[in-house]
C-alpha positions in Angstrom: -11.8 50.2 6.2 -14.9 48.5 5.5 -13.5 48.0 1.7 -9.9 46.4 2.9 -11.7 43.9 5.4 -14.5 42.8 1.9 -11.1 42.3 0.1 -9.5 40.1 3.0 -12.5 37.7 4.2 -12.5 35.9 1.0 -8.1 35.5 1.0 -8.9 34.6 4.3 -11.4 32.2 3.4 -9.8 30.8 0.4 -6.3 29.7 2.0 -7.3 26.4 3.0 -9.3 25.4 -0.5 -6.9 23.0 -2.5 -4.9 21.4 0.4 -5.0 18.1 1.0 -6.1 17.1 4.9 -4.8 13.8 6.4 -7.3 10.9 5.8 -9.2 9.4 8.3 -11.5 6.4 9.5 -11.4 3.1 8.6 -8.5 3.1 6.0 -6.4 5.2 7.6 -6.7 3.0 11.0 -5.7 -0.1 8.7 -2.7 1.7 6.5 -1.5 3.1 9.9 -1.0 -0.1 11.2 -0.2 -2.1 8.0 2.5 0.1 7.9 3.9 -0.2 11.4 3.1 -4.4 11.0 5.3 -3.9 7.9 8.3 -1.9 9.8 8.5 -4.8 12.4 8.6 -7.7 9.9 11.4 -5.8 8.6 14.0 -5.0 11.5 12.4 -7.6 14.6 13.2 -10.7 15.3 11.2 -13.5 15.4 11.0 -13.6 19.2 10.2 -9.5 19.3 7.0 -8.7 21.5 6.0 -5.4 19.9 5.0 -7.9 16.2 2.9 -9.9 18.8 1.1 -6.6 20.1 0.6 -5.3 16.6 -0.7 -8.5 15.7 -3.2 -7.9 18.8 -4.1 -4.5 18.0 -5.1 -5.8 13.7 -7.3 -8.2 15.2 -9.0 -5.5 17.8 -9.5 -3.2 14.9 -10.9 -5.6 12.3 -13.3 -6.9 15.2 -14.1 -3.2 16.0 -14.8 -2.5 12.1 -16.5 -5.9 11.8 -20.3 -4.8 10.9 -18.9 -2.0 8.5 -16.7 -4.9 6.8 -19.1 -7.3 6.8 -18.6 -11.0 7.8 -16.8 -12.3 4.7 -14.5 -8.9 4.1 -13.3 -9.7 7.9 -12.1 -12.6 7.7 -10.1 -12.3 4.6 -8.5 -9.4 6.2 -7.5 -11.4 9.0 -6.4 -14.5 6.9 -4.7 -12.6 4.5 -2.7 -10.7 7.5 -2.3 -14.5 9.2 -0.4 -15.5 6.0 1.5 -12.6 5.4 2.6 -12.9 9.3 3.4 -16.9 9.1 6.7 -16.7 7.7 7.9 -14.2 10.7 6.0 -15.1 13.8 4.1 -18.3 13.9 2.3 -17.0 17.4 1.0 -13.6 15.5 -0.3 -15.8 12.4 -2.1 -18.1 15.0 -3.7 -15.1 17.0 -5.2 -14.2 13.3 -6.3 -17.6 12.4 -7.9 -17.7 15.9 -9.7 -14.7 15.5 -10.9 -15.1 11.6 -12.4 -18.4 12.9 -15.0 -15.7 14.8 -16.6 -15.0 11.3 
């Protein structure tokens, strides 16, 4: 008995080694929601609400990630975003200007 359970610890052991967990942190916050941002740009209108609360949410995460970003990384992120956004939803590009003028 004490043979079959030494052969089954390590198979039971080894059967998680080589897969692949879902990422987390910081990027995975950012692709996340560049992803849904991307989705809404896509299918909503102009006058949608939901782009206006993504838009919301970007600037609350880069704020909350701000001192891991660093001052400079910031506001690019939310510029970069701003322009992206400008040519669907003029109020989301101006929440993101607003909000890069922080840093």
């Amino acid at each position: 008995m004490k043979r079959v359970a030494a052969l089954f610890l390590p198979v039971i052991l080894l059967t998680g080694c080589g897969q692949k967990s879902k990422p987390e942190g910081m990027t995975a916050r950012f692709q996340k929601l560049d992803f849904a941002i991307v989705n809404r740009e896509t299918i909503a209108a102009p006058s949608d609400p939901s782009l206006a609360r993504l838009t919301r949410r970007y600037a609350a995460l880069v704020r909350e990630y701000a001192t891991v970003l660093g001052r400079p990384e910031a506001k690019r992120r939310l510029t970069q975003k701003a322009d992206e956004l400008g040519h669907f939803c003029l109020p989301c590009a101006a929440t993101l200007y607003d909000a890069a003028k922080k840093y």
